[in-house]
PASEBA-1860 file (N, C-alpha, C; in nm, 3 decimals):
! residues 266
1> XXXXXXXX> 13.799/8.420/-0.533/13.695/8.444/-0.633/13.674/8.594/-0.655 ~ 13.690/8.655/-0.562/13.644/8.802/-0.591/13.784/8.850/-0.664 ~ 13.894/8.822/-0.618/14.003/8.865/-0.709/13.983/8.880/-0.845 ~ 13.939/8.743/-0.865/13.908/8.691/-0.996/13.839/8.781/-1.042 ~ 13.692/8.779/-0.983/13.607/8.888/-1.064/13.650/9.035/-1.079 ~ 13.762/9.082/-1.024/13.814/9.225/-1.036/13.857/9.233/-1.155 ~ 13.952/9.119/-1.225/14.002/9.133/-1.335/13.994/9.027/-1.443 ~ 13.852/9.027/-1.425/13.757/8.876/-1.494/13.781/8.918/-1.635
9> XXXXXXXX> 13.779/9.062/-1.695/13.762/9.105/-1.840/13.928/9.090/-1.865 ~ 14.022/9.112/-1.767/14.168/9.109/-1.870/14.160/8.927/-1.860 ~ 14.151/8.902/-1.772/14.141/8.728/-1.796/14.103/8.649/-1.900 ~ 13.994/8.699/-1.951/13.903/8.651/-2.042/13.997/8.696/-2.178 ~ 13.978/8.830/-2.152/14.126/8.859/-2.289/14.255/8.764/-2.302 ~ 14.329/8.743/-2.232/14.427/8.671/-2.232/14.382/8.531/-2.289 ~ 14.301/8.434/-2.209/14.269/8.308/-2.250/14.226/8.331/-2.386 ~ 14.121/8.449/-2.381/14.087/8.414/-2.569/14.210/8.439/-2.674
17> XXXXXXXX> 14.243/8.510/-2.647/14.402/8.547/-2.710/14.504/8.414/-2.751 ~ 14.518/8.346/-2.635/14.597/8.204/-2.627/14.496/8.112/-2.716 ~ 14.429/8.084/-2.726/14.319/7.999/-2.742/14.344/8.071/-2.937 ~ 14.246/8.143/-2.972/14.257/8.209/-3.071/14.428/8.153/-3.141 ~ 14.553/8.219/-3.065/14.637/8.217/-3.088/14.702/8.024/-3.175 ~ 14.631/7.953/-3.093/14.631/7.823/-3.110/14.580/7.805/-3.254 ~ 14.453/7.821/-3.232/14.329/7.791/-3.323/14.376/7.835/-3.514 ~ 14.437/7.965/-3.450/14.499/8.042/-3.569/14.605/7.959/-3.669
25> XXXXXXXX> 14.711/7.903/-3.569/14.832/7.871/-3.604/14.794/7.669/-3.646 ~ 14.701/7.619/-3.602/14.658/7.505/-3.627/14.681/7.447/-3.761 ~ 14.628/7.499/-3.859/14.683/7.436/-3.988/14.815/7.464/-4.047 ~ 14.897/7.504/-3.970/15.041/7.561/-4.036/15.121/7.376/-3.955 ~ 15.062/7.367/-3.863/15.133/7.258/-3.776/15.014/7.124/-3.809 ~ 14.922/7.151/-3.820/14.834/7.009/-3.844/14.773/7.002/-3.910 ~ 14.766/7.093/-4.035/14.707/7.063/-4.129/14.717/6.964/-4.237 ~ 14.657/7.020/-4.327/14.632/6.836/-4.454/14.817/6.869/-4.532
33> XXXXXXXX> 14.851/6.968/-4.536/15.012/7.038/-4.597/15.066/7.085/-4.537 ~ 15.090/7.065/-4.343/15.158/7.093/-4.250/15.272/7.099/-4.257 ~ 15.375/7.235/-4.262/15.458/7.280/-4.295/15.518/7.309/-4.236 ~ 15.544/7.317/-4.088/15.612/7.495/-4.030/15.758/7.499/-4.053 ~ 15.760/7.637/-4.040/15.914/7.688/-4.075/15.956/7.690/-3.901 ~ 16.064/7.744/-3.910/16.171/7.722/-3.783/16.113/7.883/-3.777 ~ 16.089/7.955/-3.861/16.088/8.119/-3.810/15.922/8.166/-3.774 ~ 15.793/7.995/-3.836/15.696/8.055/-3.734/15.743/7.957/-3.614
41> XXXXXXXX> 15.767/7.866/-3.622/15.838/7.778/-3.478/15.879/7.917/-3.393 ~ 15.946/8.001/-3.352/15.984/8.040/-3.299/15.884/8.189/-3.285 ~ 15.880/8.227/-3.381/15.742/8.322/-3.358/15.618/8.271/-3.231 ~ 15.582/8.180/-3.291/15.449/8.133/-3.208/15.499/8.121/-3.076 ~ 15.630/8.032/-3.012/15.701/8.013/-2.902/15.667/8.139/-2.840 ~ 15.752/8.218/-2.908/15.770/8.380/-2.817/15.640/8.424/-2.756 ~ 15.537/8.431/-2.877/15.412/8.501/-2.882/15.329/8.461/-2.753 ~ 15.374/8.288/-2.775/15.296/8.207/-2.620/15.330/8.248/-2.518
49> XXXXXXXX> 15.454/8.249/-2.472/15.526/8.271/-2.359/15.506/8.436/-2.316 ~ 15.527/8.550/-2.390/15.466/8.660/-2.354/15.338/8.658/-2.328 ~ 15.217/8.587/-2.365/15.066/8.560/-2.329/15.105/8.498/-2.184 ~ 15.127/8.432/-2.150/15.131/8.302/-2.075/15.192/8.423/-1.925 ~ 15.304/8.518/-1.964/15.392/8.604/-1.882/15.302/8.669/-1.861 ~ 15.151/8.753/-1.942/15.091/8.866/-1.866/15.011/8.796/-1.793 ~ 14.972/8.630/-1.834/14.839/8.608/-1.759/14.945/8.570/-1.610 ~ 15.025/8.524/-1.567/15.116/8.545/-1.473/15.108/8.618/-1.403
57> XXXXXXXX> 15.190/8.764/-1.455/15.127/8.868/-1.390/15.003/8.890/-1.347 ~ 14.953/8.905/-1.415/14.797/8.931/-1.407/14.787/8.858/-1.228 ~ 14.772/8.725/-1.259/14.737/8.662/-1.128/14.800/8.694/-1.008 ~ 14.948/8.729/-1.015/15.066/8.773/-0.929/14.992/8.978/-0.870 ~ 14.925/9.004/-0.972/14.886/9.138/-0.913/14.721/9.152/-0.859 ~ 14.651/9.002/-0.900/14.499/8.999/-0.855/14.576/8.944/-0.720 ~ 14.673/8.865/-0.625/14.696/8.831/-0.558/14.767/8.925/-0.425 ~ 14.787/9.038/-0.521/14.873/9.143/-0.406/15.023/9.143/-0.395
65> XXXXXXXX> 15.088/9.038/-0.509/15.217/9.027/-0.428/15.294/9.109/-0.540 ~ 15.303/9.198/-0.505/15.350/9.281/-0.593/15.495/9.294/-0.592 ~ 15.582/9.242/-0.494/15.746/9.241/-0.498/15.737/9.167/-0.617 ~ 15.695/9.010/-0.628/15.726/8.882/-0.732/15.686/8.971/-0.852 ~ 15.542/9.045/-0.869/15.511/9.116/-0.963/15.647/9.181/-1.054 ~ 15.684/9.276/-0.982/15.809/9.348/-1.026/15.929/9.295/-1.058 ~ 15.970/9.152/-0.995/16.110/9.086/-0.995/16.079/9.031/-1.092 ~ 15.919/8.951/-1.148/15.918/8.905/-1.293/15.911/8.982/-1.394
73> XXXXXXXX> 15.837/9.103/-1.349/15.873/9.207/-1.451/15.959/9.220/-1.549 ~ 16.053/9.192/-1.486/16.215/9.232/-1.509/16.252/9.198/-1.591 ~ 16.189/9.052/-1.661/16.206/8.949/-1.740/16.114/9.011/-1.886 ~ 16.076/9.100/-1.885/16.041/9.182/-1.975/16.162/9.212/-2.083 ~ 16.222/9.275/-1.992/16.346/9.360/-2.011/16.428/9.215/-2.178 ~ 16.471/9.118/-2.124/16.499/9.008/-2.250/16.346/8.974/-2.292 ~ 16.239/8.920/-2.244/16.132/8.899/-2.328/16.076/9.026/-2.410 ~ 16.060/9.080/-2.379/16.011/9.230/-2.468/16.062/9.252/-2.622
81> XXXXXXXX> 16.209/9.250/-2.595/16.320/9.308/-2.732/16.281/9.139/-2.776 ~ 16.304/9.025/-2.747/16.276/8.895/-2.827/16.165/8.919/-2.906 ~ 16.086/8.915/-2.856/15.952/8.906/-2.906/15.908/8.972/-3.037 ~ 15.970/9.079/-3.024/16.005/9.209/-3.135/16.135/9.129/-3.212 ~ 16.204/9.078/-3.175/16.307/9.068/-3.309/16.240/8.970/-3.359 ~ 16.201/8.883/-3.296/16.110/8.782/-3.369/16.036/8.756/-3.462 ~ 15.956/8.878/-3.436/15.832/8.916/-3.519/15.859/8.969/-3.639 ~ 16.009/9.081/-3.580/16.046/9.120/-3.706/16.120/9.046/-3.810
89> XXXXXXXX> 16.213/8.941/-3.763/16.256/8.817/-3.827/16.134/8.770/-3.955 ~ 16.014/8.737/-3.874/15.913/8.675/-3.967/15.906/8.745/-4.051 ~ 15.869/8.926/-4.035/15.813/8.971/-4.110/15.968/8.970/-4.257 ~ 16.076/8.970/-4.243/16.148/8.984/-4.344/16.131/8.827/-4.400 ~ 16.125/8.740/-4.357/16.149/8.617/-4.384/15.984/8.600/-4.474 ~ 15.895/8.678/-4.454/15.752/8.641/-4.527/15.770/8.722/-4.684 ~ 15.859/8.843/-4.645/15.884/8.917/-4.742/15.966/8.851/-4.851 ~ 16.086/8.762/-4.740/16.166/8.749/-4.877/16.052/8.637/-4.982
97> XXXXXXXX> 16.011/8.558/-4.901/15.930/8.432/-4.926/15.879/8.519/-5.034 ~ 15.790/8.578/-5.038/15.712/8.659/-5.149/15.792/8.720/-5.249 ~ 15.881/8.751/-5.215/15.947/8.749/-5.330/16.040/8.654/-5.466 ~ 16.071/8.604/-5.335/16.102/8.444/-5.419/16.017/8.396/-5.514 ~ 15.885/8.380/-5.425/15.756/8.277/-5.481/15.733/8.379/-5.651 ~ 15.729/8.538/-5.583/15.702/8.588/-5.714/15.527/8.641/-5.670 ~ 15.482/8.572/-5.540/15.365/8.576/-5.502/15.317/8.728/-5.412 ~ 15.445/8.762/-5.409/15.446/8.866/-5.331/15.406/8.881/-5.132
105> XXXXXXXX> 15.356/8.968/-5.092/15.333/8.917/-4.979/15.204/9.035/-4.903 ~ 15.054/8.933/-4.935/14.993/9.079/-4.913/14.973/9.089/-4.749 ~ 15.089/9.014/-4.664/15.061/9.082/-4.521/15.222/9.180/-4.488 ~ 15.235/9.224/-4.608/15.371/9.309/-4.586/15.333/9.434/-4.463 ~ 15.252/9.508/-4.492/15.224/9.608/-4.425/15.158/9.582/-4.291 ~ 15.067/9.491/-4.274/15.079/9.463/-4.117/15.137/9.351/-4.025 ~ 15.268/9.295/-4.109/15.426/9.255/-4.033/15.467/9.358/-3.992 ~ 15.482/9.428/-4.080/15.580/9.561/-4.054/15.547/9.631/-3.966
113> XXXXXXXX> 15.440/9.688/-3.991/15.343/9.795/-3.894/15.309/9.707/-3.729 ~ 15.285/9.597/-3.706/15.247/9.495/-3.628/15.369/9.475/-3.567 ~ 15.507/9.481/-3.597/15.586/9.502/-3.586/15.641/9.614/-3.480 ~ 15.661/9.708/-3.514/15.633/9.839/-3.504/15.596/9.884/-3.338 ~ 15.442/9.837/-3.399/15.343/9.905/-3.282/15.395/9.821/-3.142 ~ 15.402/9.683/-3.182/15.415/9.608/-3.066/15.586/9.636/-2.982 ~ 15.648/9.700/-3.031/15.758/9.747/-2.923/15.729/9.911/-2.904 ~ 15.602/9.986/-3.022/15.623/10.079/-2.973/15.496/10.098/-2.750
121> XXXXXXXX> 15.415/9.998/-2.800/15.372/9.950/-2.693/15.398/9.950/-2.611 ~ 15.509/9.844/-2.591/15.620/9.789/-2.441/15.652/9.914/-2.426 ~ 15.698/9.974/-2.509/15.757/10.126/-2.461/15.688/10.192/-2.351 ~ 15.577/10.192/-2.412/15.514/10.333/-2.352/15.475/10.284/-2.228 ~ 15.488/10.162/-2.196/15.433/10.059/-2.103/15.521/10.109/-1.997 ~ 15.644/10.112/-2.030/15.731/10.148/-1.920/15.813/10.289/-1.896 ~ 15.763/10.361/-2.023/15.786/10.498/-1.996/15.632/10.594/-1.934 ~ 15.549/10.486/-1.939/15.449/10.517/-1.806/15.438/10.439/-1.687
129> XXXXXXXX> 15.553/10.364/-1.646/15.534/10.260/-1.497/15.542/10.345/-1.398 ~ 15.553/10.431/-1.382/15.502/10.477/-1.239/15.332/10.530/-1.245 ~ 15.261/10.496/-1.380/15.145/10.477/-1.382/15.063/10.321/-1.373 ~ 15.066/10.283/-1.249/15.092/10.072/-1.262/14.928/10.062/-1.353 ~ 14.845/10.187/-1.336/14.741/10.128/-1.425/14.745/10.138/-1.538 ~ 14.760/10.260/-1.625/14.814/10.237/-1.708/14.948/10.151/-1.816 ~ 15.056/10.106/-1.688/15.144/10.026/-1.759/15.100/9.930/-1.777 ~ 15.027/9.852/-1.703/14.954/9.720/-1.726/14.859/9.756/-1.834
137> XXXXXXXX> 14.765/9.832/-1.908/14.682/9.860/-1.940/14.778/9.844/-2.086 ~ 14.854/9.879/-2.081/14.968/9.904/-2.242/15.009/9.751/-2.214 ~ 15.077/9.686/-2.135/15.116/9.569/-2.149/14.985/9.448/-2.184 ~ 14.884/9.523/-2.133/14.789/9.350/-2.161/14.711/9.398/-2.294 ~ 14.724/9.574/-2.345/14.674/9.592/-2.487/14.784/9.543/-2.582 ~ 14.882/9.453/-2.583/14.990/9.410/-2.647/14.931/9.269/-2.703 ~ 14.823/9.249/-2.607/14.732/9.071/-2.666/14.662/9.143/-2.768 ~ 14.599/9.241/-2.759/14.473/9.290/-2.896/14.584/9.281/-3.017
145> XXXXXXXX> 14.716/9.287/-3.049/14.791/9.287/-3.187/14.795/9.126/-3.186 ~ 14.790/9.063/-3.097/14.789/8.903/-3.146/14.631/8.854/-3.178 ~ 14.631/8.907/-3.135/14.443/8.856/-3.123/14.405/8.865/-3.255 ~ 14.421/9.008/-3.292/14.357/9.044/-3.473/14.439/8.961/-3.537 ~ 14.573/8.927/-3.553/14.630/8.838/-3.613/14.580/8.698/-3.636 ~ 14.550/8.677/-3.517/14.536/8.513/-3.440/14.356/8.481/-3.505 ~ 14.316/8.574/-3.485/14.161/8.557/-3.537/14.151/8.540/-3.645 ~ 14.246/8.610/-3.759/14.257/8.649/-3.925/14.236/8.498/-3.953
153> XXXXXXXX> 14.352/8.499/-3.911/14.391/8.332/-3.927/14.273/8.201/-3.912 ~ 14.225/8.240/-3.787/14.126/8.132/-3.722/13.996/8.151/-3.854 ~ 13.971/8.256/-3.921/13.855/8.318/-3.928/13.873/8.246/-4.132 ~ 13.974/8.232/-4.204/13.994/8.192/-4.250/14.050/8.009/-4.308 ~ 14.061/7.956/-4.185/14.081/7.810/-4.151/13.932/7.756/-4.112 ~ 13.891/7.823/-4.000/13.794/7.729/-3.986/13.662/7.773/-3.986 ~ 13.622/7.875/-4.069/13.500/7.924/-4.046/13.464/7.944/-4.178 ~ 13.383/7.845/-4.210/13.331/7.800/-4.403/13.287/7.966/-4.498
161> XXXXXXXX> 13.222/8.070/-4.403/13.213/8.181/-4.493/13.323/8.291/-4.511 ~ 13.443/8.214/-4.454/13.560/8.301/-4.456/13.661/8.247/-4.569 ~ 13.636/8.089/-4.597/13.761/8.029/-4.642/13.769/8.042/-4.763 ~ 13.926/8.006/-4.807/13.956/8.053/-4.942/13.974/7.902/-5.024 ~ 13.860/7.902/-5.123/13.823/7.831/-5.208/13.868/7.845/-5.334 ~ 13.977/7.946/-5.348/13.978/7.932/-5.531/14.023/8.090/-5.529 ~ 14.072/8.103/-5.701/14.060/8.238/-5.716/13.952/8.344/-5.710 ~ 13.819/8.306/-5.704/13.763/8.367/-5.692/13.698/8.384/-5.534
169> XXXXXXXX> 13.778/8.332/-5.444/13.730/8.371/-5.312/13.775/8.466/-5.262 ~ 13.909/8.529/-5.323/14.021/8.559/-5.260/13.972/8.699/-5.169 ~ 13.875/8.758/-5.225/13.786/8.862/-5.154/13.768/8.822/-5.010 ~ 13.732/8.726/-4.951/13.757/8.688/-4.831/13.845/8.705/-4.756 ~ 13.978/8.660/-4.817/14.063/8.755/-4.699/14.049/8.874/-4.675 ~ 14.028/9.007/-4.703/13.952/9.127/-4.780/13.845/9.129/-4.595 ~ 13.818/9.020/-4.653/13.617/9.060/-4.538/13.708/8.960/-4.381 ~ 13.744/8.866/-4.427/13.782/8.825/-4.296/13.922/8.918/-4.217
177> XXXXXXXX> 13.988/8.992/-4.300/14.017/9.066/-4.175/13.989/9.233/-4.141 ~ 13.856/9.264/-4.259/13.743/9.380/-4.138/13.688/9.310/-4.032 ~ 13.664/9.137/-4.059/13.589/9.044/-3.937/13.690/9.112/-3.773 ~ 13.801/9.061/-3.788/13.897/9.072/-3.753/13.880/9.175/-3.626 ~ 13.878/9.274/-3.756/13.954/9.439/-3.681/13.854/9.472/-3.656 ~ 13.701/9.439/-3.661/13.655/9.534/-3.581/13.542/9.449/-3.460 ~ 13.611/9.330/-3.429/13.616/9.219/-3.295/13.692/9.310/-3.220 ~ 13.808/9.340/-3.296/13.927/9.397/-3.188/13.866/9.533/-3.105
185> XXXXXXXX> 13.809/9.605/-3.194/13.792/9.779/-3.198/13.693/9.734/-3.097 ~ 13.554/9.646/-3.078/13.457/9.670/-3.005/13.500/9.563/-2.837 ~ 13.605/9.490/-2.879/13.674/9.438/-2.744/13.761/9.575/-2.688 ~ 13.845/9.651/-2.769/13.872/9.775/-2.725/13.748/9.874/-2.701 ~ 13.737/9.883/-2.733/13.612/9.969/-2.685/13.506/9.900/-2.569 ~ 13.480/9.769/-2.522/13.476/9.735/-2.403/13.519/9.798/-2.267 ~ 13.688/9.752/-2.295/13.781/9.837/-2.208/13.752/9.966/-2.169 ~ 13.782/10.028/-2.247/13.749/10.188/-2.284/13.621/10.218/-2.199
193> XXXXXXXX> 13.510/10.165/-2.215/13.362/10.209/-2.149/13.402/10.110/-2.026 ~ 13.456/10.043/-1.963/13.455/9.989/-1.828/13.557/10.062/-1.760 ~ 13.662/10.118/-1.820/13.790/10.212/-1.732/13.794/10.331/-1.821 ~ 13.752/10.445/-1.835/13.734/10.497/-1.912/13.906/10.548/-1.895 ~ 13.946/10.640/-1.768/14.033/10.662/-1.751/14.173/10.597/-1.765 ~ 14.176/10.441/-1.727/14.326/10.364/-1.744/14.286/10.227/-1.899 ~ 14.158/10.283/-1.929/14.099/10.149/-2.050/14.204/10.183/-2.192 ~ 14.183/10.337/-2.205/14.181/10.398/-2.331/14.341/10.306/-2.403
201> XXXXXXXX> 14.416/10.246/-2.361/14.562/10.183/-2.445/14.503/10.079/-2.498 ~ 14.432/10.009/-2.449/14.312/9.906/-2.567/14.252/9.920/-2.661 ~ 14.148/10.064/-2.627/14.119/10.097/-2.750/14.217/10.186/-2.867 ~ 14.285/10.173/-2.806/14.401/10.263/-2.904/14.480/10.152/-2.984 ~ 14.503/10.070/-2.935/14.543/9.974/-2.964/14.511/9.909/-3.066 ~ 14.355/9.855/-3.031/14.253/9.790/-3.103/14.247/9.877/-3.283 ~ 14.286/10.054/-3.257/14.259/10.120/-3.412/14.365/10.089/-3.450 ~ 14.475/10.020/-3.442/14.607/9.961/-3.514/14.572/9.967/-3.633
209> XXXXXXXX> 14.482/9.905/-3.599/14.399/9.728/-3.762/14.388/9.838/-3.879 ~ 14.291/9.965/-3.819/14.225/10.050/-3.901/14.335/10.128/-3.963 ~ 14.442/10.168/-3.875/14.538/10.272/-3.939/14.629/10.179/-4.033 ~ 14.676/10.024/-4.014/14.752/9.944/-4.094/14.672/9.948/-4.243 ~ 14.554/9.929/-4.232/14.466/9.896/-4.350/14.483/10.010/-4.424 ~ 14.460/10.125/-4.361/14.454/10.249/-4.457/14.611/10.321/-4.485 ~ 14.707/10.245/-4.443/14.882/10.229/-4.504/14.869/10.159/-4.609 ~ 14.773/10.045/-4.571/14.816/9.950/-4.704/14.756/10.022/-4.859
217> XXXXXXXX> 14.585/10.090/-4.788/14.535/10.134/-4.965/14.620/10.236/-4.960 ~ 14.664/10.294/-4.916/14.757/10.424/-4.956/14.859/10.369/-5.052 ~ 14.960/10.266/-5.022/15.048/10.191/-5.053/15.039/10.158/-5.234 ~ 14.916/10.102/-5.192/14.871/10.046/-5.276/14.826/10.124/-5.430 ~ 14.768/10.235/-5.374/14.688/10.328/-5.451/14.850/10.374/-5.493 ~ 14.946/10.416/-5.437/15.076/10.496/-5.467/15.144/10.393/-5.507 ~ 15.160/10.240/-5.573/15.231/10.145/-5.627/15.368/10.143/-5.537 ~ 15.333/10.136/-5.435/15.435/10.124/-5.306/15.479/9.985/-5.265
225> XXXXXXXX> 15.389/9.917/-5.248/15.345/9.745/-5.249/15.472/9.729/-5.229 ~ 15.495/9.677/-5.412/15.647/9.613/-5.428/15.754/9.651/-5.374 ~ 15.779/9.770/-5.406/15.884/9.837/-5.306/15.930/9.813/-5.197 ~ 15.818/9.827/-5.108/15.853/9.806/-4.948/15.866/9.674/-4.948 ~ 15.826/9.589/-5.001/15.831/9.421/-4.977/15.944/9.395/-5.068 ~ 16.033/9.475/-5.167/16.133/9.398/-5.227/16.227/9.489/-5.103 ~ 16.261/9.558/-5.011/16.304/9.664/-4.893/16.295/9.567/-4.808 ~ 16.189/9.513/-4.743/16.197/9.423/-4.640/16.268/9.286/-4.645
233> XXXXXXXX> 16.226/9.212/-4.779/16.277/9.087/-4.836/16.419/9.121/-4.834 ~ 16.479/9.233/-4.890/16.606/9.216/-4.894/16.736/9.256/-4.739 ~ 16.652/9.244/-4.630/16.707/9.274/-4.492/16.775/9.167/-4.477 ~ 16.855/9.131/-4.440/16.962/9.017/-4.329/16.888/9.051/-4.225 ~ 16.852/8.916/-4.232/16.724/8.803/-4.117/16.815/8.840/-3.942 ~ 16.978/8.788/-3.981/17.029/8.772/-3.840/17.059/8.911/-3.829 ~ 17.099/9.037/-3.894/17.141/9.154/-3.859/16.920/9.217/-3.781 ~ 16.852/9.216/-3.859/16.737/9.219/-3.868/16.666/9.212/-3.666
241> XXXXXXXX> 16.732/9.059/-3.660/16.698/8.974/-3.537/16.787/9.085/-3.439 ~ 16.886/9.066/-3.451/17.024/9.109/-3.336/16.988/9.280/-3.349 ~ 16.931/9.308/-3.437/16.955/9.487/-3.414/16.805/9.505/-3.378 ~ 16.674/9.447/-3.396/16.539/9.472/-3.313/16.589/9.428/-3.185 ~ 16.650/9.334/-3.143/16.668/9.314/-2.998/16.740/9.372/-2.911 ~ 16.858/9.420/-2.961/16.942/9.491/-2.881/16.898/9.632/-2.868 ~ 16.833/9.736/-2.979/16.741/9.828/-3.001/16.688/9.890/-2.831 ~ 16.584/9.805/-2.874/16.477/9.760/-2.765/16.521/9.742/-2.646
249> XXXXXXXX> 16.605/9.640/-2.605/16.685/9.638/-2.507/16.716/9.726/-2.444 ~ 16.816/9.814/-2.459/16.892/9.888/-2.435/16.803/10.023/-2.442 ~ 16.674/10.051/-2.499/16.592/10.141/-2.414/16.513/10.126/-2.293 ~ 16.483/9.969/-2.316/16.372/9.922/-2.205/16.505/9.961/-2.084 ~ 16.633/9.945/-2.068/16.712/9.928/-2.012/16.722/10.051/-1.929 ~ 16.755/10.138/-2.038/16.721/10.277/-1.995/16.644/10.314/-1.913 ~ 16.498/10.282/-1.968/16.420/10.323/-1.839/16.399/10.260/-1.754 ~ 16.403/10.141/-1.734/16.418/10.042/-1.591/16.502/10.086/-1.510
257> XXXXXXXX> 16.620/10.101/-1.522/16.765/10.119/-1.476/16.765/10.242/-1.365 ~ 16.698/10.353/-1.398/16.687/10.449/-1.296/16.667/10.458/-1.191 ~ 16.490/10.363/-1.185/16.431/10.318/-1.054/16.502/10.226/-0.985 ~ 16.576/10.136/-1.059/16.624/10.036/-0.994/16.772/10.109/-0.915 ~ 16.797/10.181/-0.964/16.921/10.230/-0.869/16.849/10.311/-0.764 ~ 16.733/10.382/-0.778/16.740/10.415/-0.702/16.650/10.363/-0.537 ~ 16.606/10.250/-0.591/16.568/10.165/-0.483/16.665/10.121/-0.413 ~ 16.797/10.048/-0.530/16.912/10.023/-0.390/17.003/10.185/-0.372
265> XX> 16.984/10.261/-0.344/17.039/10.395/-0.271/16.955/10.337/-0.192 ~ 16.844/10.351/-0.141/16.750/10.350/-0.027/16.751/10.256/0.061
END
C-alpha cells in the first residue's frame, strides 16, 4: 500500500488514460455506424499495449525490482519505433481519407505534430536514462498525448454539450478540444507543482495541445491547410510505416547500445 501511495498520481494517470482511451475510441467500434478501419485497429492496439507497458513498469519500479524493470525496458526499443509508425500510418491514411472524401482533414496538424512529439519524447526519454527520474517522467508524459486525444474524442461522443448535431454545431469541436487541452495543461501542471524538479516533462508535454493549435491558426491564416494535407495524403502508407520505424529504431538503438556493452565488459 505505501508503494502504491508513492506513485498513486502516475497510477491514476495511466488508468485514466486507458479508460479515456476506451471511452474515446467506443463509437468507432460500437457505435450506431461502427466502422473501424484495420489502420485504427492497429493504432488503438499499439496505443493500449504501450499504456498497459508503462503501467507495468510503473508497478515493476514501485516494487524495487529494477533488473525486470530494465530487461522490459528493452522492449521499448521495437515498441517505441511501432507505436510511432503507427500513428504515423494513421495520420497519412486520415489525410489521404480527406482528401478523397474532398472533406479534407481538420486533424491534419495534430496527427502530424502528435506524431512528431511522441517519438520526439521516447527520445529524450532515453537520451536522459541515466536520469531514471526524469526518463520515467518523459516516458509516462507520453500518456498526456493520448489522453488529449482520447478525451477529444470522449468529450464529443458522450458528453451532450460537446456533441456534433448538425452544421451548425460544428463550433464544438472548436470548444471541445480547448476542453481537452487545458485538462491536459492543469493535469501537467499537477505534476509540475508535486515534483517540481523531475515533474516539469508533463507539463511540457501537456503545452503540445497549445503549440499544435497555434500551427494550425498559423496554417490556416497562411492557406497552408490544403497543402500539407494534400503532402501527407500523398505519402506511401508502407514506405511511411517501415521508414518511422526503422528511423526510430536505430536511434533508440544507438543510445541503448552503449550502456549495454558496457555492462557486459564488466
Amino acid at each position: 500500500m505505501i508503494k502504491f501511495k508513492k506513485y498513486i498520481f502516475e497510477y491514476a494517470l495511466l488508468i485514466l488514460v486507458i479508460l479515456l482511451s476506451i471511452t474515446g475510441f467506443w463509437k468507432i467500434y460500437f457505435g450506431e455506424n461502427a466502422n473501424p478501419t484495420p489502420y485504427q485497429t492497429l493504432h488503438v492496439i499499439t496505443s493500449l499495449l504501450w499504456l498497459f507497458l508503462l503501467l507495468f513498469q510503473l508497478r515493476l519500479i514501485g516494487n524495487k525490482q529494477y533488473m525486470h524493470h530494465r530487461k522490459i525496458g528493452l522492449s521499448i526499443l521495437i515498441m517505441g519505433p511501432l507505436l510511432v509508425a503507427t500513428t504515423a500510418l494513421l495520420s497519412v491514411h486520415s489525410a489521404h481519407k480527406g482528401l478523397v472524401s474532398g472533406d479534407g482533414d481538420f486533424l491534419i496538424v495534430q496527427n502530424v505534430m502528435g506524431t512528431l512529439e511522441l517519438g520526439f519524447v521516447i527520445l529524450l526519454a532515453f537520451i536522459l536514462k541515466k536520469n531514471r527520474k526524469l526518463h520515467g517522467a518523459f516516458l509516462l508524459s507520453s500518456a498526456i498525448i493520448f489522453m488529449g486525444i482520447a478525451l477529444f474524442f470522449t468529450l464529443i461522443s458522450f458528453v451532450p454539450q460537446f456533441r456534433i448535431e448538425g452544421p451548425e454545431t460544428f463550433y464544438r469541436f472548436i470548444t471541445a478540444a480547448a476542453t481537452a487541452r487545458y485538462i491536459c495543461i492543469f493535469i501537467g501542471l499537477l505534476f509540475f507543482l508535486k515534483d517540481r524538479r523531475n515533474g516539469w516533462p508533463l507539463l511540457l508535454v501537456s503545452l503540445f495541445f497549445s503549440l499544435n493549435d497555434y500551427i494550425n491558426t498559423l496554417l490556416i491564416k497562411n492557406k497552408l491547410i490544403q497543402p500539407l494535407t494534400e503532402f501527407v495524403g500523398s505519402l506511401n502508407q508502407v514506405t511511411t510505416f517501415l521508414g518511422s520505424f526503422i528511423i526510430l529504431l536505430i536511434l533508440l538503438t544507438l543510445l541503448v547500445m552503449p550502456t549495454k556493452r558496457r555492462v557486459l565488459a564488466g
